[in-house]
C-alpha positions in Angstrom: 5.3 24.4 -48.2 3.6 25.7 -44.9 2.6 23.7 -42.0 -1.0 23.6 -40.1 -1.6 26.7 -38.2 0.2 28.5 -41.0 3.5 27.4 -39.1 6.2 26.8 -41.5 9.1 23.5 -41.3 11.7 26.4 -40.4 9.6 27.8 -37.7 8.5 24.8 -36.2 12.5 23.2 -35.9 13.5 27.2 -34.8 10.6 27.1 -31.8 10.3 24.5 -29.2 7.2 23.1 -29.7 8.1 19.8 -31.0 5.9 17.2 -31.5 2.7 19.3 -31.0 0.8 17.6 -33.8 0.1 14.6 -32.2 -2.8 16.5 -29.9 -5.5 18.4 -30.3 -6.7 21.1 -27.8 -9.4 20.3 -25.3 -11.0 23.6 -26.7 -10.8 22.3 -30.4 -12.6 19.3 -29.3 -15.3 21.1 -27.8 -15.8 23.6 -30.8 -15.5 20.2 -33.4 -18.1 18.7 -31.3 -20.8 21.6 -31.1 -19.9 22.0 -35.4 -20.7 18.3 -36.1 -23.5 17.1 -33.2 -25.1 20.2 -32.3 -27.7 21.9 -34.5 -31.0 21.7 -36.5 -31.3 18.5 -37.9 -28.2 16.9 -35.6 -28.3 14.3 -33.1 -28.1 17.1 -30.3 -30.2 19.9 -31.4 -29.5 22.8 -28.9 -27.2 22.4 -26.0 -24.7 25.1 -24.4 -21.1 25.3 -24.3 -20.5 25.2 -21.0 -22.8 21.9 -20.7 -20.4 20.4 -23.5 -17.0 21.9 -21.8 -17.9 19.9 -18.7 -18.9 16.4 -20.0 -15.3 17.2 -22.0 -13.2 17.8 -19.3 -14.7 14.7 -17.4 -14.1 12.4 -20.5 -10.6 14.0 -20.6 -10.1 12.6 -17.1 -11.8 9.4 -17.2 -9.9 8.7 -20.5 -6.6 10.0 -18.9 -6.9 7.3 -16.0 -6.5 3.9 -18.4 -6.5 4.9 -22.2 -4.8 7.7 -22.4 -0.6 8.2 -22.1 -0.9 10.4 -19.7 2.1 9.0 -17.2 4.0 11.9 -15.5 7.4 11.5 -13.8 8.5 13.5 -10.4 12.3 12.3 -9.8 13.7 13.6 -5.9 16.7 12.2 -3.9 15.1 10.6 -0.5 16.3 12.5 2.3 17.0 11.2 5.8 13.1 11.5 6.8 12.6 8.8 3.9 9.9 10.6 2.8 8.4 12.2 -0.7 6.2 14.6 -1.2 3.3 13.9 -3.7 3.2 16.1 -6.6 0.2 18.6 -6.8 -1.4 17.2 -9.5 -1.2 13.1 -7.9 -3.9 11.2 -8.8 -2.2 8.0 -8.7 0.9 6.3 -9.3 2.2 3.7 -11.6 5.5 2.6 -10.5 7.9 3.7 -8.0 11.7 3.0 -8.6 15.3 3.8 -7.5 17.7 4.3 -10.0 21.2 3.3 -10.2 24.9 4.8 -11.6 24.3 3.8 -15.0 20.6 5.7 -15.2 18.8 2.0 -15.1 15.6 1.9 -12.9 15.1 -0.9 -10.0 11.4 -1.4 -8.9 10.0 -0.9 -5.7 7.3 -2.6 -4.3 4.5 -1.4 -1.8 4.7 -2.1 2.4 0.7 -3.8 2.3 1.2 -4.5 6.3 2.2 -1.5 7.5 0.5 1.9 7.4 1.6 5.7 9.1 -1.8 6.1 11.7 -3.6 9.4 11.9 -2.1 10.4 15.3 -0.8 8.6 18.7 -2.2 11.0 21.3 -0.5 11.1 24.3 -1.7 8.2 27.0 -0.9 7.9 30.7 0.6 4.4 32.3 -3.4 3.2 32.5 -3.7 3.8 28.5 -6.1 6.9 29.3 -5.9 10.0 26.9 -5.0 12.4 29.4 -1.9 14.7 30.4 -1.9 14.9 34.4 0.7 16.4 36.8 1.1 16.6 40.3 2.0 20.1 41.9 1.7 22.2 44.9 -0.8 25.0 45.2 -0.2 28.3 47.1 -3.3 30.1 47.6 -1.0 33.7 47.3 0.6 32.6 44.2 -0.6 31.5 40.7 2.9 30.1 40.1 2.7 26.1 40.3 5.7 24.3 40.8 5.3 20.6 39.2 6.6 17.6 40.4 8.6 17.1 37.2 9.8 18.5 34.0 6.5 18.2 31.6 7.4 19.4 27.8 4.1 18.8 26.3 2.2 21.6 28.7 2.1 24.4 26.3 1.1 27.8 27.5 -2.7 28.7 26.6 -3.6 25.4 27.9 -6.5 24.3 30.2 -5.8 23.3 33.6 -8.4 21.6 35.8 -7.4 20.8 39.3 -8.9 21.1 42.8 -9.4 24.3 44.2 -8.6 25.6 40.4 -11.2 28.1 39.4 -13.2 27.4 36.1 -11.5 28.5 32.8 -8.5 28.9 34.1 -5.6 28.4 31.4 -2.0 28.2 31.9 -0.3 31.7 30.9 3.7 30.4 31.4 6.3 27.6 31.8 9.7 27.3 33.1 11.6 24.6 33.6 15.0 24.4 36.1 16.6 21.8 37.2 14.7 19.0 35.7 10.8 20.7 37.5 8.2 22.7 35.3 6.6 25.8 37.1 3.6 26.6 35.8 2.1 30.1 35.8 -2.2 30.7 35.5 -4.9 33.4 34.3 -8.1 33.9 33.3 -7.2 33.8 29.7 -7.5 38.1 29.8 -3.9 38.5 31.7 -5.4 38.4 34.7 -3.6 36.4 37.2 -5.5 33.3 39.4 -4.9 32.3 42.5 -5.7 28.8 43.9 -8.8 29.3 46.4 -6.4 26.8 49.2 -3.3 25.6 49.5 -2.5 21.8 48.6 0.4 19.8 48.5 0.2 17.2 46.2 -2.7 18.2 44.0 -3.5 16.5 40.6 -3.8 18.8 38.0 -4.9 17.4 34.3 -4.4 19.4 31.6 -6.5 19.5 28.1 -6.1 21.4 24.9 -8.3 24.6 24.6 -8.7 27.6 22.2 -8.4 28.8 18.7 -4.4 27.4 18.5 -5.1 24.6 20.2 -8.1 22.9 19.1 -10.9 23.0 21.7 -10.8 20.0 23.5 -8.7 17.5 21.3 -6.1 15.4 22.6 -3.3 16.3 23.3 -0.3 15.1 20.6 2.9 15.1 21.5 5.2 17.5 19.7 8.5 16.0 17.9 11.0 18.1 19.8 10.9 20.6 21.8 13.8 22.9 23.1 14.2 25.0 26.7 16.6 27.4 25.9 17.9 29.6 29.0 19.8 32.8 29.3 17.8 34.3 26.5 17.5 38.3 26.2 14.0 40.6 25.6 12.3 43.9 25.8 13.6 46.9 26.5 14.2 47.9 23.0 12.0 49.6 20.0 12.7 46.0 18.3 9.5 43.7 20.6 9.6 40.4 18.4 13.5 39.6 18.7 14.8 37.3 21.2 18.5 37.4 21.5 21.0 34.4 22.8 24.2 34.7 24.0 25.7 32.3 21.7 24.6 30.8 17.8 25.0 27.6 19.9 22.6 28.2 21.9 19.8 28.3 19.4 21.2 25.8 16.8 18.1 23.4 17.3 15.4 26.1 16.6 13.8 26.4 13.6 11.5 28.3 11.8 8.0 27.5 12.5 8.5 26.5 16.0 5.9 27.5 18.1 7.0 29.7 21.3 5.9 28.9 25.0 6.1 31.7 27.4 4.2 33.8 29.1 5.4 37.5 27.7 4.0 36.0 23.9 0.6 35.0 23.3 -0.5 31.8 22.3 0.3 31.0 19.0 3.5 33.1 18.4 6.3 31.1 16.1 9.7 31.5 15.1 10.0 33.4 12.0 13.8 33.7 11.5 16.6 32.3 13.0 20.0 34.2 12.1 23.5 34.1 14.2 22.5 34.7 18.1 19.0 36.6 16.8 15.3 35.0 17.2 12.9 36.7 15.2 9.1 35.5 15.9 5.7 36.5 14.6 4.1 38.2 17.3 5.6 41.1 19.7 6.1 40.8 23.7 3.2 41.4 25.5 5.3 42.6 28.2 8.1 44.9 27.3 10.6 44.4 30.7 14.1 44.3 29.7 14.8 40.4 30.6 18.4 39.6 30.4 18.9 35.6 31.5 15.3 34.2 30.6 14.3 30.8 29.7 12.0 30.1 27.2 10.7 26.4 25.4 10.6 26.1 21.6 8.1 23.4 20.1 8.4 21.5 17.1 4.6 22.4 15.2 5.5 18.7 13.6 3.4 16.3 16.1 6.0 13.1 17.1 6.5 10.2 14.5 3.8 7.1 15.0 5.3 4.0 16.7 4.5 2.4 13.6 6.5 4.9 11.1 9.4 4.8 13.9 10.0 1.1 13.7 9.2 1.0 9.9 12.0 3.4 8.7 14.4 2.5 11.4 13.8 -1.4 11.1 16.1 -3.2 8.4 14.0 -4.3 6.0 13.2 -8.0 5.6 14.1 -8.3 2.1 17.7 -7.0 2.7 18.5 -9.6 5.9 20.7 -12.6 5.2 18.5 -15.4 5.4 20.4 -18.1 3.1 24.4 -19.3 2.2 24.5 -17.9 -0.9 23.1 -14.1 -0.7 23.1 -13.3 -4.1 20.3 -11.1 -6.4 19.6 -11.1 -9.8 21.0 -7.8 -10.4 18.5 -6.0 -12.8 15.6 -7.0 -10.6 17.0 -7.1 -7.1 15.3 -10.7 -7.0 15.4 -13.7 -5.1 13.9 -17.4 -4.3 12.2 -18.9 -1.9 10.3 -16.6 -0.4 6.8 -14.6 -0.1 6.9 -13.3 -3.8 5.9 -10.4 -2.6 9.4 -10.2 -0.7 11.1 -11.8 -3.4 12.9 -8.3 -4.0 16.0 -6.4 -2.8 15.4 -3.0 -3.3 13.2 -1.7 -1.0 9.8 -0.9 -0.8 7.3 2.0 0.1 3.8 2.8 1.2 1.7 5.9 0.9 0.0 8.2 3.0 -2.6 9.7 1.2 -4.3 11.4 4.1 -1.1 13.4 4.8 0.1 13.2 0.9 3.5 11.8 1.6 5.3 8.8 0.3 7.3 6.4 2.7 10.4 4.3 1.8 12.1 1.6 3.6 15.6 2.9 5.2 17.5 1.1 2.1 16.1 3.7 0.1 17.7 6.9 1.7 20.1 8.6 -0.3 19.0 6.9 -3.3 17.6 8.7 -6.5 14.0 7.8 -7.0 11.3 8.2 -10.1 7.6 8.4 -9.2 6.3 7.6 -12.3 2.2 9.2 -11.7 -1.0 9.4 -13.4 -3.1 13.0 -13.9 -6.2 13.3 -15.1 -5.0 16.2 -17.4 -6.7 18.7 -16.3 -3.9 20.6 -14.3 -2.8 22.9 -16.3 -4.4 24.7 -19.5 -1.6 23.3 -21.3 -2.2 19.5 -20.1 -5.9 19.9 -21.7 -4.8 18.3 -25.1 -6.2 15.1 -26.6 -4.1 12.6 -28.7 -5.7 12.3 -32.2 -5.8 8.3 -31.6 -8.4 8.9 -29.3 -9.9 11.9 -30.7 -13.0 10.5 -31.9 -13.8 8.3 -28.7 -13.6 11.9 -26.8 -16.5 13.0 -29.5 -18.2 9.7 -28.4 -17.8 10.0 -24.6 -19.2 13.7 -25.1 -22.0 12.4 -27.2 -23.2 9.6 -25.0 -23.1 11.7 -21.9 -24.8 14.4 -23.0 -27.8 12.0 -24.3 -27.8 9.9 -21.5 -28.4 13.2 -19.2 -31.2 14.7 -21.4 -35.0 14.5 -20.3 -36.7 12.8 -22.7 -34.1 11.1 -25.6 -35.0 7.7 -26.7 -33.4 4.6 -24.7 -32.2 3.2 -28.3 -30.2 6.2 -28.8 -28.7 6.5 -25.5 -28.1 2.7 -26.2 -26.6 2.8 -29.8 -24.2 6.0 -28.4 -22.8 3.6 -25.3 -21.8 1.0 -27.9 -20.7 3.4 -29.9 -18.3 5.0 -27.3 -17.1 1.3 -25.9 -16.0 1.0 -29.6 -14.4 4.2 -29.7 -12.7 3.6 -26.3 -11.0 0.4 -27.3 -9.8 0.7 -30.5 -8.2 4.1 -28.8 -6.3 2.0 -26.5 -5.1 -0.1 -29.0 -3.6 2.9 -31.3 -2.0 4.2 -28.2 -1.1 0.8 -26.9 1.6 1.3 -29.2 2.3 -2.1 -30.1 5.1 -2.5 -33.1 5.3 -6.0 -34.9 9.2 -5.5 -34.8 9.2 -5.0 -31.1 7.4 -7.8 -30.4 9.5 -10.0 -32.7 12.6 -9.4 -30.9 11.4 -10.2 -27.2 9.6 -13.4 -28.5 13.4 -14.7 -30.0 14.8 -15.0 -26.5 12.0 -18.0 -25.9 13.3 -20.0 -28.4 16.7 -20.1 -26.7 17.7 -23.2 -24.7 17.7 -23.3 -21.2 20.7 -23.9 -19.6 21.7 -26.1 -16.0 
């Protein structure tokens, strides 16, 4: 006895398509549809695929969204940064949970007072957005020694200062012995010179150019590394960078961005491998440097004040606040408090600007389930209706195409939104999947006694 889609019972239990039968393709809707509402005679009289495809595919993700079972699951262990990356196809979530030894899942509840901000640009002690350093010009020299050691200048940036020419950008660091010297051009590689000499001079510095971003603020970086007695140049090899020990370099990354004046704005770290630097761009100078210095930057920007304290904070519904410290273990809960706190284990909120999930520092290490909702339309094999709600995807199509159409009677457009408000409901009760049985057993525990 052969099966639909002349698949027979031994090929179906051979193959690994179990359970198929339940859907039907998005592309079977949409031919079903044009064979029973389109044509002479037919509610819809002429219409063209492509018009029904698309009021399909946005049924299939408004249905996907609250009738449909279209729940996904994304399961990761939180690492140290306490943070999650959302799944490419996130629309939203349903629940969020850490799960235990014995595979049973604890809830987690959302952080609705705390947030990660876009950015905290860097500020001086008066709160203004502004980097500013004090150094000493020489009007023979476009080397500027600084008052201090300043880790956020980055070469290619704009330096305004008195008796500093227009456009003038800063081509070099170095740091020694706690000072930053600071080395100008014209942006060509032409070196500027200070039209008089000043002790003392303020010098502010701002974010210019294509890397940069033309006259943001200035964020600071998350780390950032000065590495000395580094070797260059001299070789065929002009993007290597070579330290004297693997220890020297542990901290460097790849994807850090490179501050010097022999690489152009821009360059980054590419590989890191023993006592070898590999980086994307060559020297722009190829003088066989032996005991150099150069700073390594993090491309990560510093973590908000707000994020800081949130994950390194103890969270509030883990501190001892009472005698008897004891949760209800399946749901971590406990009494007296903010219900909203009423929980032990942990909580999360996310940032969907940067697409990232944040847990509470209870959570780290822990396995957790990000239970999601799609609007099944991600892949082609997502784009499959369950036969419950079939016929209120023929509905939604129907309506919307009526509804959009110059000219189509207002009792039509009505009697096909009843129609598909019908349709939509009694599809959420098939897939509601309620069983009598089911529902029987739970109710028996409200009979029991309470005990005191």
């Amino acid at each position: 006895m052969g099966l639909l889609d002349d698949t027979t019972q031994q090929e179906y239990y051979d193959g690994s398509d179990y359970g198929n039968y339940q859907f039907t393709s998005l592309d079977d809707v949409i031919n079903q549809f044009i064979v029973a509402y389109v044509g002479e005679d037919k509610i819809i009289s002429k219409i063209k695929r492509t018009d029904v495809a698309f009021h399909a595919q946005r049924a299939m993700q408004e249905l996907s969204f609250d009738t449909f079972k279209s729940t996904k699951a994304q399961e990761i262990v939180v690492p140290a940064t306490l943070q999650m990356i959302l799944p490419q196809d996130y629309v939203n979530y349903t629940k969020i949970s850490w799960v235990d030894s014995a595979g049973i899942k604890h809830l987690l509840y959302p952080a609705s007072k705390t947030s990660n901000p876009i950015s905290n640009p860097l500020q001086d002690d008066n709160g203004d957005f502004t980097l500013q350093a004090v150094g000493t010009l020489v009007d023979t020299s476009s080397d500027i020694v600084l008052d201090a050691e300043y880790k956020d200048i980055l070469v290619g940036m704009l330096v305004k200062g008195p008796y500093i020419p227009d456009d003038t950008l800063v081509s070099a660091t170095s740091n020694l012995s706690g000072i930053t010297t600071i080395t100008i051009d014209d942006g060509d590689g032409n070196a500027v010179t200070p039209n008089e000499d000043l002790t003392n001079a303020t010098l502010t510095f701002e974010n210019t150019g294509e890397f940069l971003g033309d006259g943001t603020l200035i964020k600071p970086q998350k780390s950032s590394h000065i590495v000395e007695t580094l070797s260059w140049g001299g070789t065929a090899v002009l993007n290597v960078i070579t330290a004297n020990a693997a220890a020297d370099i542990a901290d460097i990354k790849v994807g850090m961005l490179v501050s010097h004046d022999v690489f152009n704005a821009g360059t980054v770290v590419t590989n890191v491998d023993g006592t070898t630097i590999v980086v994307s761009n060559n020297l722009n100078n190829t003088t066989a440097v032996t005991t150099g210095e150069i700073t390594f930057i993090s491309p990560d920007l510093i973590d908000t004040d707000t994020w800081s304290s949130y994950k390194s904070a103890t969270p509030s519904e883990n501190q001892n606040q009472y005698d008897d410290d004891t949760y209800w273990p399946m749901d971590g809960s406990r009494y007296g408090l903010d219900p909203q706190h009423a929980q032990a284990n942990g909580s999360f909120y996310i940032d969907n600007l940067r697409g990232l999930i944040h847990f509470s520092s209870n959570v780290s290490g822990e396995t957790v389930v990000l239970d999601y909702i799609s609007d099944s339309l991600g892949t082609d094999g997502e784009m499959q209706v369950h036969k419950f709600a079939e016929e209120a995807m023929y509905k939604w199509i129907a309506y919307a195409i009526l509804s959009t159409r110059a000219n189509t009677q207002e009792y039509i457009i009505n009697r096909f939104r009843k129609e598909r408000f019908a349709a939509v409901r009694t599809a959420k009760l098939r897939l509601s999947n309620i069983k009598l049985e089911e529902i029987t057993q739970i109710l028996r525990g409200k009979s029991k006694q309470i005990k005191h």
